[in-house]
N, C-alpha and C positions, 0 to 999 in steps of 0.2 A: 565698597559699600557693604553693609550690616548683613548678612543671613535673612531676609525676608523670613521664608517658612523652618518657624524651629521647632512645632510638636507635628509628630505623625497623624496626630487628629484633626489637625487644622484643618479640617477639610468637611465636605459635606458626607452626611450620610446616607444617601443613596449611593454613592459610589461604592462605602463598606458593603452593602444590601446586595447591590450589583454585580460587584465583585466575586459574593459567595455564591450566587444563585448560577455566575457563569461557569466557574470551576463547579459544583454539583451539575448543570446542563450542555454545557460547551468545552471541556477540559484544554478539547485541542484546537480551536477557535482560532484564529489569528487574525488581525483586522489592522486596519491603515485611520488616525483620524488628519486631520487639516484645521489648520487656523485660520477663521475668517475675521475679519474687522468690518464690518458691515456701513461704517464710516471716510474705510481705505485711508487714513489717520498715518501723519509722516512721523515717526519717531525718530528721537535725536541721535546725532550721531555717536556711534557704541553703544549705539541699545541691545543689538543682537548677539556683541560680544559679550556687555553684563551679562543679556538672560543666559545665557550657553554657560557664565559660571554661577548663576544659580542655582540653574536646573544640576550643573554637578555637586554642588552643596548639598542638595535634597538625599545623597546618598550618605549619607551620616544620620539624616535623622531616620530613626527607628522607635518603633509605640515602646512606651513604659508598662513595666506591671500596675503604675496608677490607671495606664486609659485604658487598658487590657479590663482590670479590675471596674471601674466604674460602667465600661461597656458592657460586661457580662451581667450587672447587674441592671442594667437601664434597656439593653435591647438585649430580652432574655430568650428572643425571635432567632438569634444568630446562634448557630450550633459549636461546639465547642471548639470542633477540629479548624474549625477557619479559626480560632485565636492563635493558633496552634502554627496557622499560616501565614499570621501577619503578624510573628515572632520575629518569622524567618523569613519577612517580606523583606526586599531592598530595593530600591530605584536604580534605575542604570541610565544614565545621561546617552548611553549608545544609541537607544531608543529613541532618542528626539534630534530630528535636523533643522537648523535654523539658519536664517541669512536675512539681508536687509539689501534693499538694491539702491542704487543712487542715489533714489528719491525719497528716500528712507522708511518704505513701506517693507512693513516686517511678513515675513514668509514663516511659518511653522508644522512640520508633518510629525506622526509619532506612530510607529510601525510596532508589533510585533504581538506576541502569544497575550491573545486578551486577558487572561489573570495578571498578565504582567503589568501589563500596560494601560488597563483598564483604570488604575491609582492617578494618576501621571496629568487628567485631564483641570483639574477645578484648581489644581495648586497652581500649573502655571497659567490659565487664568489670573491669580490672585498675583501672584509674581506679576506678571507683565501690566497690570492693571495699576498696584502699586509703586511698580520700578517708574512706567511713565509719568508719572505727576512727581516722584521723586526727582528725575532727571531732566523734566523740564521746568523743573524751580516750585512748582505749586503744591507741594507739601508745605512750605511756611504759610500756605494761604491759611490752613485749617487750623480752627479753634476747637478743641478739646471740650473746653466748657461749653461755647456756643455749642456744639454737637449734642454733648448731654440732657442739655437742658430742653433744645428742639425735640430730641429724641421720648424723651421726657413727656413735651405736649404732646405729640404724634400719638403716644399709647395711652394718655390720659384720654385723647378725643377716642381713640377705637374703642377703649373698654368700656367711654359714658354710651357709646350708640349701637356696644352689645357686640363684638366681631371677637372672634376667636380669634387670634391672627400669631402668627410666624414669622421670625425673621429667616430669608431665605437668598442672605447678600455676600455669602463669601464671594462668588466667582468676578464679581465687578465692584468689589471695594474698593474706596478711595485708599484704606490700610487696614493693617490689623490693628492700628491702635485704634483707628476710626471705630471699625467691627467690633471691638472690644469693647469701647466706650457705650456705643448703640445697645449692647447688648447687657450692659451694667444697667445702662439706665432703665432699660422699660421692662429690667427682673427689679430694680428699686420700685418703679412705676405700681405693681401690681401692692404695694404694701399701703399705696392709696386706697385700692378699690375699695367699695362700700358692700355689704352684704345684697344690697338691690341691684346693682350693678352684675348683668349677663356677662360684658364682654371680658374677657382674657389675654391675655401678652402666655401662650403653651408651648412657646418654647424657640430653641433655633435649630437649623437646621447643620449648623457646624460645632462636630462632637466634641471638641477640645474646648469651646465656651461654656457647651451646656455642660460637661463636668466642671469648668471654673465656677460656676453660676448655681450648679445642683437644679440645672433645667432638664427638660427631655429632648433630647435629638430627634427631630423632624425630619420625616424623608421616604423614600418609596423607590423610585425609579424615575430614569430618565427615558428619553427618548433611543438614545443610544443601541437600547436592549432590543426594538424593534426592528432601528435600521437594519441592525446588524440580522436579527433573523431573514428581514425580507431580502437583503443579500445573498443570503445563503440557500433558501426555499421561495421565494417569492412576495409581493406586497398583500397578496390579495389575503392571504392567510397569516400573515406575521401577528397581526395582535391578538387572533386566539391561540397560536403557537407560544405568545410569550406569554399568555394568561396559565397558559397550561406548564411550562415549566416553573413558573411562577408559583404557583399552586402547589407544585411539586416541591418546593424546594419551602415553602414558609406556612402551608396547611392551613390556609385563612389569616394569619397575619401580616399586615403589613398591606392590606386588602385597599388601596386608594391606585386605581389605575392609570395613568396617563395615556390618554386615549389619539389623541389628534397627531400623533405620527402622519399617516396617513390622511387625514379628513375623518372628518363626523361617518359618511355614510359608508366607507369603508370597515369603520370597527365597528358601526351598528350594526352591520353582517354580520361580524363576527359575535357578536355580544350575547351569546345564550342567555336563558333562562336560569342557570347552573351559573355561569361563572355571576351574571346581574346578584345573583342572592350571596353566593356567597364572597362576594369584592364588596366591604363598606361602601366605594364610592368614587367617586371620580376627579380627575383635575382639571382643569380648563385651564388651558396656557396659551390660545391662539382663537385668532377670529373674535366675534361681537360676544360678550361675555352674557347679556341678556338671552341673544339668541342662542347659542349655545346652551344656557340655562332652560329651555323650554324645550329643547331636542329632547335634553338628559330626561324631563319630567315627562315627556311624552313616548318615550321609548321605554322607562320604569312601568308607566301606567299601561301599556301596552303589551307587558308580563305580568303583570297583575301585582307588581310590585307598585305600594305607597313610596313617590319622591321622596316625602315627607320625614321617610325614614333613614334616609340616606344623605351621605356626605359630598359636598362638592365644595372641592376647594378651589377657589380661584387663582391663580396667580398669572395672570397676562401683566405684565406692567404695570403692576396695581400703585396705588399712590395714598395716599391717608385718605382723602375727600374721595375717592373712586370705591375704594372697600368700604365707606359707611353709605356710600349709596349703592352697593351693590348691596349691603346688608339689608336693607331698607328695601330691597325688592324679592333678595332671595328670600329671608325669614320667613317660615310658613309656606315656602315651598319646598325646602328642602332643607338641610344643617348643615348653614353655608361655613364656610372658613376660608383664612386666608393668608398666604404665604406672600409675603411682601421682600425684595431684596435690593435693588439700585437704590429705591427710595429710602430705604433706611441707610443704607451702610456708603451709600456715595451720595449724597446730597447738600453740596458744602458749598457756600455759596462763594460766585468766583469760577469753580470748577465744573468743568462738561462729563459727564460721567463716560467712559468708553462702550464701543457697542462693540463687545468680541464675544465670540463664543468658537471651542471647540467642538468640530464633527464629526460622527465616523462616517467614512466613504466609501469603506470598502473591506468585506468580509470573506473568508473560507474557513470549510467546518474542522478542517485540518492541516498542519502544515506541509504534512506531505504532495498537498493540489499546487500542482505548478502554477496557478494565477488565481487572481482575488476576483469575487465579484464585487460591481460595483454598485453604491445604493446610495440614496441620498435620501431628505424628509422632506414633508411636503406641506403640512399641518394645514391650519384655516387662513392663514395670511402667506400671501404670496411673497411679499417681503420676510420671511420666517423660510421662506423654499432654501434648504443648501444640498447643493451636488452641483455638479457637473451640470449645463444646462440638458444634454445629452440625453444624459440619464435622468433627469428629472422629467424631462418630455415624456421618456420609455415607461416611464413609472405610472406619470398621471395617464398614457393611453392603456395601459396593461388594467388600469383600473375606473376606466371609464368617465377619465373626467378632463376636459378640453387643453389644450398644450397649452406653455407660456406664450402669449400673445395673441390668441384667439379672442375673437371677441364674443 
């Protein structure tokens, strides 16, 4: 089969973000993540041999001075020395172990020095997301044009009902050519808008389109950056630990936090007065999007900070009709925005889109500690919980908030 991932950029940008911020804070970090399918989904037989030679494929590709070049200039937030790094970045397929058992449910772990390994997670993602629908026949289902043209309506309806919105679909695409198609269309889409027309298509979140596209790269951080501190130091402090190296490393840019690691009232602990002013604003990726939206403006208000002023970007699951009627309640509470991904870049009719995500598990502040700790998220859906049930218990009583299965 074909080389799925063939630019270094293919990939989202928070992991670039991530990346740097962990070599400037974590040099010697080392962390474990794990492949879940949250579906437990039987792939075909030789699926685990393909990916094992994809993931060795990825060690060829290496960034260009075009995505070097277009990067410096688009995210002028990243310091120079990390280009410097991911010159001399390589993948190493050692790093990932994989297998498929009888029943043909796929297993995937990926160990080692978090700058290293830290790259390694959204591509195979995109890999396994893609290789499945290639190897069980339903790539011929997809239409190119039909895609386009959907994709087409989808940003016409957001920008007539005013939403700023993001494509944020590498890691569960149907392909990249799907991805690619999505993302031609609703950069054509915006040549509709009309002057009275609020809403916007501001970009995607995977850097090698938005240089095809002459878009901006979207992105901030992931959850990953917290698990991994509360492994190392604890849960109860991880999200102002990560605000604070955060801070340290991007000086106010790049200010949209992701909060719900832990739960809402755990980071509103953490949430100063200092970091509230200077963090643009927030993301909501778990729990009831309304509720959660009235936490954010009551916890603003409660620092003497206007919501109003401030950013929240939604992206739980969002769907075209779910972001115009989120827009439609947030507007004039806040400067709503919103990052959309399954729905754009996997929505093909025919096809089930995958529920995978990779996690980190397990973190130490150095390699020289002879064992990991281990950590897991916990966010506002219990269905969202990954670790070890173990340690997800340890986590939620360390932090005050009832085991799995409590009533």
């Amino acid at each position: 089969m074909r080389q799925i991932i063939q630019h270094f950029t293919d990939d989202d940008l928070y992991k670039f973000t991530m990346c740097c911020a962990v070599i400037d804070n974590f040099p010697r970090a080392c962390v474990r993540y794990e492949f879940v399918d949250r579906n437990r989904q039987q792939y075909p037989e030789g699926f685990a041999d393909e990916l094992r030679r994809q993931i060795e494929l990825l060690e060829n590709v290496i960034i260009t001075e075009e995505e070097i070049s277009f990067m410096k200039r688009r995210c002028n937030y990243l310091p120079n020395w990390f280009f410097v790094y991911l010159k001399g970045y390589r993948y190493d397929h050692r790093r990932v172990s994989v297998s498929q058992d009888a029943e043909g449910h796929l297993s995937l772990s990926i160990e080692g020095l978090w700058s290293d390994v830290i790259m390694l997670e959204v591509k195979l993602l995109a890999i396994i997301s893609e290789l499945y629908f290639e190897m069980t026949g339903q790539t011929s289902e997809i239409n190119l044009e039909d895609v386009y043209s959907r994709s087409v309506n989808k940003a016409r309806r957001l920008e007539e009902a005013g939403c700023l919105f993001s494509d944020f679909g590498t890691r569960r695409r149907a392909s990249f050519a799907v991805h690619d198609t999505v993302v031609r269309a609703m950069t054509a889409s915006r040549a509709m808008r009309s002057d009275s027309e609020k809403g916007d298509f501001i970009g995607t979140s995977n850097v090698y389109l938005a240089m095809k596209y002459d878009l901006t790269p979207i992105g901030t951080m992931a959850h990953e950056l917290i698990c991994a501190i509360a492994g190392m130091y604890g849960p109860q402090m991880a999200n102002h630990l990560a605000m604070e190296a955060w801070a340290a490393t991007y000086r106010g840019a790049l200010g949209t936090f992701l909060y719900d690691t832990y739960g809402w009232e755990a980071f509103s602990l953490n949430f100063s007065e200092d970091y509230a002013n200077m963090f643009k604003g927030l993301r909501v990726d778990s729990g009831d999007n309304l509720d959660q939206l009235e936490k954010i403006c009551r916890k603003y208000r409660s620092l003497g900070i206007d919501p109003r002023s401030k950013q929240v970007i939604f992206s739980n699951a969002l769907s075209t009709d779910s972001a115009i009627a989120l827009q439609r309640e947030a507007e004039g509470r806040c400067l709503p925005m919103f990052g959309i991904g399954t729905h754009f870049t996997n929505d093909i009719p025919g096809l089930k889109p995958m529920n995978i995500v990779i996690k980190l598990i397990a973190a130490k502040i150095t390699e020289s500690w002879p064992y990991y700790n281990d950590t897991c998220k916990l966010s506002e859906d219990k269905g969202k919980f990954t670790g070890r049930p173990e340690v997800v218990n340890r986590f939620l009583q360390t932090l005050h908030r009832p085991p799995i299965g409590a009533e």
